[in-house]
N, C-alpha and C positions, 0 to 999 in steps of 0.2 A: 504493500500500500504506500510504505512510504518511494518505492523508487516510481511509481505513478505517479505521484502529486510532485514528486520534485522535478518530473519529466513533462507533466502537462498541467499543473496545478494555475501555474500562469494563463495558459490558455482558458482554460474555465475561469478565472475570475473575468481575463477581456471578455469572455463570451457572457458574462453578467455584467459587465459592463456596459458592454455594446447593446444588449436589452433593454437597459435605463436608458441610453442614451435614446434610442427610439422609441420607448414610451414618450421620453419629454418632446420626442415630434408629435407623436398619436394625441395627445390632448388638444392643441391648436386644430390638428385636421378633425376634432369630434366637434368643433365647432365650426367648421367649412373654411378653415384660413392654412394656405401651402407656407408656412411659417418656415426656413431653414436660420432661424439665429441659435438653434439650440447650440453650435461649437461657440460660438461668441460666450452663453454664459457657462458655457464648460470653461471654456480659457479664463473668465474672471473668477469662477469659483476656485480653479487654481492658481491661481497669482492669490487669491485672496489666502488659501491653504500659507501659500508655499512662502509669501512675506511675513505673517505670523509666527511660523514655525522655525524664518532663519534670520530674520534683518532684527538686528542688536538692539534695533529698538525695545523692541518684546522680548527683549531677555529677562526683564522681571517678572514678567507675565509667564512664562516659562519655568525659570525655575519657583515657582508659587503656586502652581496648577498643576504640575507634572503632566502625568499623561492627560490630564481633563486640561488640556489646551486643545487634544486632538478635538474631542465632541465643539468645543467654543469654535476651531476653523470653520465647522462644521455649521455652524447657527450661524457665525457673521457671511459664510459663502451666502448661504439661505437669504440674508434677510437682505443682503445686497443687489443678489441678481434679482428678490423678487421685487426690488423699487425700482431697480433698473429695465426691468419688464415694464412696471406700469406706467414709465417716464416712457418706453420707446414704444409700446404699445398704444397707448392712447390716439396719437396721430397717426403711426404709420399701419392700423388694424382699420382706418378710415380707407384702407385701399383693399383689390381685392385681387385673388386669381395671381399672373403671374406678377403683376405689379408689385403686389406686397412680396411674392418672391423675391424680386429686382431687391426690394427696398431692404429687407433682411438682409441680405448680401453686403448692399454698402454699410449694415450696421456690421458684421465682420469683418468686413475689411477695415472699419475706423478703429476698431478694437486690436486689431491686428496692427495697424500702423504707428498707436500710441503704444503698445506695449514696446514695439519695437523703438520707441525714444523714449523710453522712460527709465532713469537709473535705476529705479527701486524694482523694477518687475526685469534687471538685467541686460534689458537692451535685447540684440540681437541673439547674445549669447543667453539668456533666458539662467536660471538659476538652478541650481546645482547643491547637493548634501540634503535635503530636504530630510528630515530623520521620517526612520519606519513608525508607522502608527503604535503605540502601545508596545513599543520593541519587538515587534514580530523579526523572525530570522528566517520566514520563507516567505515568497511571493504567495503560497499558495494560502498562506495564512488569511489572505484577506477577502477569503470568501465568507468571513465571519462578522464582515460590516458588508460588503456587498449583496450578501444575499439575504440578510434577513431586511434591506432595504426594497429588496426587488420584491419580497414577498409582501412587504407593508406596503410599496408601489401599488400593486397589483388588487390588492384589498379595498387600498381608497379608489383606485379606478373603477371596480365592480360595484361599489358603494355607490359613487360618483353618478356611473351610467342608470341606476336604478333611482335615483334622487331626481326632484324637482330642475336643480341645474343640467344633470346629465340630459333631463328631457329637452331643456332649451336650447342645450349644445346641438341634440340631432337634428330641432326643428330650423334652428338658423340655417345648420348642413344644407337640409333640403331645399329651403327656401327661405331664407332670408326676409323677401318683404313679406311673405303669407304670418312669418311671425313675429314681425313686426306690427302686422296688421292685428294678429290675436293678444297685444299688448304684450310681447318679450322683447326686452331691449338688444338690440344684437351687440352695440358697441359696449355693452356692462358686462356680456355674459363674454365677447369674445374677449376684449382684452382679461377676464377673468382663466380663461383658458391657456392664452398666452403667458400669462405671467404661474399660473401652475406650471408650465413647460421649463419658463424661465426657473425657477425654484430648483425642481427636478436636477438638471442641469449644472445649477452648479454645486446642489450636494452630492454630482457625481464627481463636478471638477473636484473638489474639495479632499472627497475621499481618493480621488487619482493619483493629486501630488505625491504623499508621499508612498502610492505604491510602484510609482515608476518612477521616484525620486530624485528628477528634475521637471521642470516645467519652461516651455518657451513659447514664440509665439507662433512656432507651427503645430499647438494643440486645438489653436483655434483657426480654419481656414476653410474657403469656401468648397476642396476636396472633401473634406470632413464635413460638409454640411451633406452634398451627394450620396455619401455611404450611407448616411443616417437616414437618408430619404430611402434609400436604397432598403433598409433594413428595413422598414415599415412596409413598405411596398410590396415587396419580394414575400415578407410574413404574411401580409394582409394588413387592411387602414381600417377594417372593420371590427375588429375584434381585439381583445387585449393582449391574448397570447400573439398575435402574429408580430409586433413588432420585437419581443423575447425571442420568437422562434427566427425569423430573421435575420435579426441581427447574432444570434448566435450560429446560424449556418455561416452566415457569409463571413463570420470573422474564424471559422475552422475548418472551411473548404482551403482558403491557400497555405493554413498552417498542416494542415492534416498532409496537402499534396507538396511539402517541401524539397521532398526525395523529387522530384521531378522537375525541380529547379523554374525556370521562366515559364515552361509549358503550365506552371499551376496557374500562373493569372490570363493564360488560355481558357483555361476550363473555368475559373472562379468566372469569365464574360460569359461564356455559354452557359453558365448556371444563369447568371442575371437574363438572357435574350430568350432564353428558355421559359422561364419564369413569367419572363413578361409577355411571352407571344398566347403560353396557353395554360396560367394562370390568373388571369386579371385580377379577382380576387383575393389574388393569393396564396402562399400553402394551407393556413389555415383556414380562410374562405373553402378553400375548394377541397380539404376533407370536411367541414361542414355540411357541403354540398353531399357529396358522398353517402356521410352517416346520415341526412335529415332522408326520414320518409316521405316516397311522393305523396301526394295531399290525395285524399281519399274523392273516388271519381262519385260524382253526383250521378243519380241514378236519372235514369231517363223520364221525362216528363210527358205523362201521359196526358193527351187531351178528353175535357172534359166537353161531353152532348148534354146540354140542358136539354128537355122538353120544352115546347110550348105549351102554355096551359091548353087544355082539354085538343090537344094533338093526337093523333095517331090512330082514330077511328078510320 
C-alpha cells in the first residue's frame, strides 16, 4: 500500500483536485453564465496561501498559531476571492454567452500580469519553500484536506440544487427573461453563483500552495481556464459528479499513458474529440441516459361513439 501511494498518491490528490477545480466552473454554468475566471481565483487563493505562510511579515503570526495558520490561509483565500467575485461579478455577469467568456479572460490575464510585477507574490519567478501543511512528509498525504472538501463540495451542491436558489439557478439557465418575468432576479442569483465559484477556487488555491510548494503566475492562465472547461464538459455541465468524473479522467489519461511519451497527448485529444462528437452530455449524462428507463408507452386511445338520443331504431 505504501509503494502505491508513494507511486501514485500525487496523482489522486490532482485528480481531486482537478474535480474542485470544475465544480467551481459547474456552479456559474447552473446559472446559464460560461464563466472561465475560476484559474484567476485559484492563483489569488495561492498567493494569498503562499504570502502568509512565507513573507517575514507573518512570522509572528506563524510562530503563534503553529499549524492553525494553515486553516487561517484557508479563510483569508475564502473571504478574498469571494469579494473579489462580487467586485468582478456584479458588472461583468451584466454580459452574457461568449462575451462574458471574453470578459473573464481579461480578468486573468490582469491577475496574471500584476502578479507578475509585484515583489510580494515574486515576480516572475513566483515563490518558492512554501512549508507542507501540518508537516505532512508525502504528497499523498493530502488527500486528507482534499477530499473530505470535495465531499462537503459535493453535499452543498446536492443541497444547493434541491433548495429554493438551486431552482433559480436552473430557471435563469433556461430562460433568463421567463424568470425574470416570474419575479427571480437573475443579476442577484447569478452573481451569487459566480462568486460561490469564486470561493471554491480559491480554497482550492489555498490548499495547492503548499502541496506543490511553490506558486507562480503560471497557476493562473487562460490554458488553465480551457482544461477546467474541458473537465466539466467532457464529465457532463448537468450533473454534479460529471465535472469530478472529468476532471479526474483527463488529469490521468496523460499521467497513466507516460510510458508512451508524446503519443499520450495524442490520445488525451482523441479522448476530448471523442467525447465531444458523441457524448454531448457527457460521460455522466450519457450513463444516465443509459441506466434511466424508457418512459412507459401510453396505451392507445380508443374512440369513443356517443349515441344520439333515441337513435338506432
Amino acid at each position: 500500500m505504501g509503494d502505491f501511494l508513494g507511486q501514485y498518491g500525487f496523482l489522486i490528490v490532482t485528480m481531486v483536485q482537478a474535480g474542485l477545480l470544475g465544480l467551481s466552473l459547474y456552479f456559474p454554468l447552473q446559472a446559464g453564465q460560461l464563466s472561465l475566471a475560476s484559474p484567476g481565483f485559484y492563483a489569488v487563493g495561492g498567493y494569498v496561501a503562499a504570502i502568509l505562510l512565507t513573507n517575514p511579515a507573518f512570522a509572528g503570526w506563524r510562530d503563534a498559531l503553529g499549524n492553525g495558520m494553515f486553516p487561517l490561509t484557508w479563510l483569508a483565500a475564502a473571504l478574498i476571492c469571494g469579494v473579489l467575485g462580487l467586485i468582478v461579478g456584479v458588472p461583468a455577469l451584466r454580459l452574457r454567452g461568449i462575451y462574458l467568456a471574453l470578459a473573464t479572460i481579461a480578468f486573468i490575464e490582469i491577475l496574471r500580469v500584476i502578479s507578475l510585477n509585484l515583489s510580494i507574490t515574486g515576480g516572475a519567478i513566483g515563490i518558492f519553500g512554501i512549508p507542507q501543511a501540518f508537516g505532512f512528509q508525502d504528497r499523498w498525504q493530502y488527500i486528507w484536506l482534499f477530499g473530505p472538501l470535495l465531499i462537503l463540495t459535493l453535499l452543498f451542491a446536492r443541497q444547493l440544487e434541491r433548495s429554493r436558489v438551486g431552482r433559480a439557478f436552473r430557471a435563469i439557465r433556461e430562460d433568463e427573461l421567463a424568470a425574470d418575468a416570474m419575479g427571480v432576479p437573475p443579476t442577484h442569483y447569478k452573481v451569487l453563483a459566480f462568486v460561490i465559484g469564486a470561493v471554491l477556487a480559491g480554497l482550492v488555491g489555498a490548499m495547492s500552495a503548499p502541496f506543490l510548494n511553490t506558486w507562480n503566475a503560471k497557476q493562473g492562465t487562460f490554458d488553465a481556464s480551457i482544461a477546467i472547461l474541458a473537465f466539466v464538459l467532457i464529465g457532463g455541465s448537468r450533473n454534479i459528479w460529471g465535472p469530478v468524473v472529468g476532471g479526474a479522467l483527463l488529469t490521468a489519461v496523460p499521467e497513466l499513458l507516460r510510458f508512451l511519451a508524446d503519443w499520450r497527448l495524442v490520445i488525451n485529444g482523441l479522448v476530448l474529440v471523442v467525447a465531444s462528437l458523441y457524448l454531448p452530455q457527457g460521460i455522466v449524462g450519457a450513463l444516465g441516459g443509459v441506466r434511466r428507463p424508457p418512459p412507459p408507452r401510453r396505451p392507445p386511445s380508443v374512440p369513443v361513439v356517443v349515441e344520439a338520443p333515441g337513435g338506432g331504431s
